[in-house]
N, C-alpha and C positions, 0 to 999 in steps of 0.2 A: 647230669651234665651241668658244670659250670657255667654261667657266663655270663662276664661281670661288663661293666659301663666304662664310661672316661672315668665316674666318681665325681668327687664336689669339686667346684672351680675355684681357682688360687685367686679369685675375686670376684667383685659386681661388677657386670657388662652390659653397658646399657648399646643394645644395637636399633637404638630408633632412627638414625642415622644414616642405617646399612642398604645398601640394596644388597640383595643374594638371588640366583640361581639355582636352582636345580634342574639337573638334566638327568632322566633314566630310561634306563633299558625296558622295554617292554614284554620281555621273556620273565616268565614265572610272575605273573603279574597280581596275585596272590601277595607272596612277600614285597614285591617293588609297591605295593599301594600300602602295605602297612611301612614301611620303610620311611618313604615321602612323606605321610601324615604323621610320623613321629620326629621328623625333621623341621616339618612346619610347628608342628605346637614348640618342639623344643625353642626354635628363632622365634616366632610369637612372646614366648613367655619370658624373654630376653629384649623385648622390645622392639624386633624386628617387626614393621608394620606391613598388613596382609598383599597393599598394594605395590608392595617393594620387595615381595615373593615372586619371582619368574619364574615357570617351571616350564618346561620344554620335553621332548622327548626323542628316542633314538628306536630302532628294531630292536637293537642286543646290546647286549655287553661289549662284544668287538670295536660295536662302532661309538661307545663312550668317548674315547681319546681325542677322536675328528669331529664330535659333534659337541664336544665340552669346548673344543677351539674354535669351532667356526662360530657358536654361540657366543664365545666372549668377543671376538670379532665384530660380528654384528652387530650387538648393546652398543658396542664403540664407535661403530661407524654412523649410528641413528643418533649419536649424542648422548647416548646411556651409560654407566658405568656397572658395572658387577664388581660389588666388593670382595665377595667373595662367590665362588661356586662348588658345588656337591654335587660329584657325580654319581649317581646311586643306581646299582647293576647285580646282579646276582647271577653265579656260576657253580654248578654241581657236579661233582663227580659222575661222569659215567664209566662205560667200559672201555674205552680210547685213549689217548693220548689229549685228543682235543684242551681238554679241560686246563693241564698243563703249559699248552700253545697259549691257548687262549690268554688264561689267567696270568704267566709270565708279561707278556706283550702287553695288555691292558696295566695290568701293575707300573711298568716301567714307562710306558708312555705318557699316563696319567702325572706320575710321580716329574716329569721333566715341563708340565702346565705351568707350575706354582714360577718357575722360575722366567720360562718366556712370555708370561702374563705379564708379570710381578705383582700378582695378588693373590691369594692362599685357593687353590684347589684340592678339595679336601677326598682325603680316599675314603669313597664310601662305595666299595666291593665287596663283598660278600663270596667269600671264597670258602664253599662248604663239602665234607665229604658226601654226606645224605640229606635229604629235603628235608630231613627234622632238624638236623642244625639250622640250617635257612630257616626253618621256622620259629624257630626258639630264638634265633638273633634278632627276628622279624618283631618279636613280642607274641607270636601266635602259639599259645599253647591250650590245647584242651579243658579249660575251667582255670589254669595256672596264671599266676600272674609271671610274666618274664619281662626279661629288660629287651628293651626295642634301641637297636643301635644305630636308627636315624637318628634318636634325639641327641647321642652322643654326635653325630655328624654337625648338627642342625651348633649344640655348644662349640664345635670346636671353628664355625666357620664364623661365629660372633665373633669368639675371643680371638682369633687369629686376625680377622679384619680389625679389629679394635687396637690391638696392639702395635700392629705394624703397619696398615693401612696408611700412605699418605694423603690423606685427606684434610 
């Protein structure tokens, strides 16, 4: 099984500057904690500093959409700002429909933050057929090395705040 990264960055981004957000899901908690700590080293090692990491949490994946809003809400009303935020959640195929509900509605809700924010929410769902995907995107693989596609979260919420960020 494939399964490649962002890749290198079209520049140096220094995000000592940034505050960021994460907000996840609590379901499959397994992948959601390897997911978060490859999000945080990724902003870590871009400059992002530890104390300007918020990270929050939600029950599921459903309630990403309303608890990535209400979150950036609040930072703003205490005087805080989130330059960026990652909503990081994990959904897997069962025998239902659900999955599809689910993952549609999350997808498009999430996808409509970046704009009524006006600052980059970055999609970081995990929409898998079997737990071995989720594992393998997670970086968990049995002795293997994989790529962990927080830390692609983690690069794209620097470089997204860095660039267009009005700050």
């Amino acid at each position: 099984m494939a399964v490649k990264g962002l890749g290198q960055l079209d520049q140096d981004y220094d995000g000592s500057k940034l505050r960021v957000g994460i907000i996840h899901a609590r379901w499959n908690r397994q992948i959601i904690d390897a997911l978060v700590e490859g999000a945080i080293k990724r902003l870590q090692s871009l400059g992002v500093k530890e104390e300007n990491i918020v990270v929050e949490t939600v029950p599921g994946s459903f309630e990403l959409p309303w608890g990535t809003d209400r979150f950036i809400q609040k930072e703003l009303e205490s005087g805080r700002r989130l330059d960026a935020v990652i909503p990081i959640g994990v959904l897997i195929k069962g025998s239902t429909m659900h999955f599809e509900y689910i993952s549609d509605s999350v997808t498009h809700a999430i996808m409509g933050l970046s704009s009524k924010h006006n600052r980059p929410v970055i999609f970081g769902l995990l929409t898998c057929l079997t737990e071995e995907q989720a594992l393998a995107r997670a970086g968990i693989d049995e002795g293997k090395t994989m790529h962990n596609h927080g830390e692609d979260w983690g690069a794209a919420a620097v470089e997204m705040a860095v660039k267009f960020n009005e700050n």
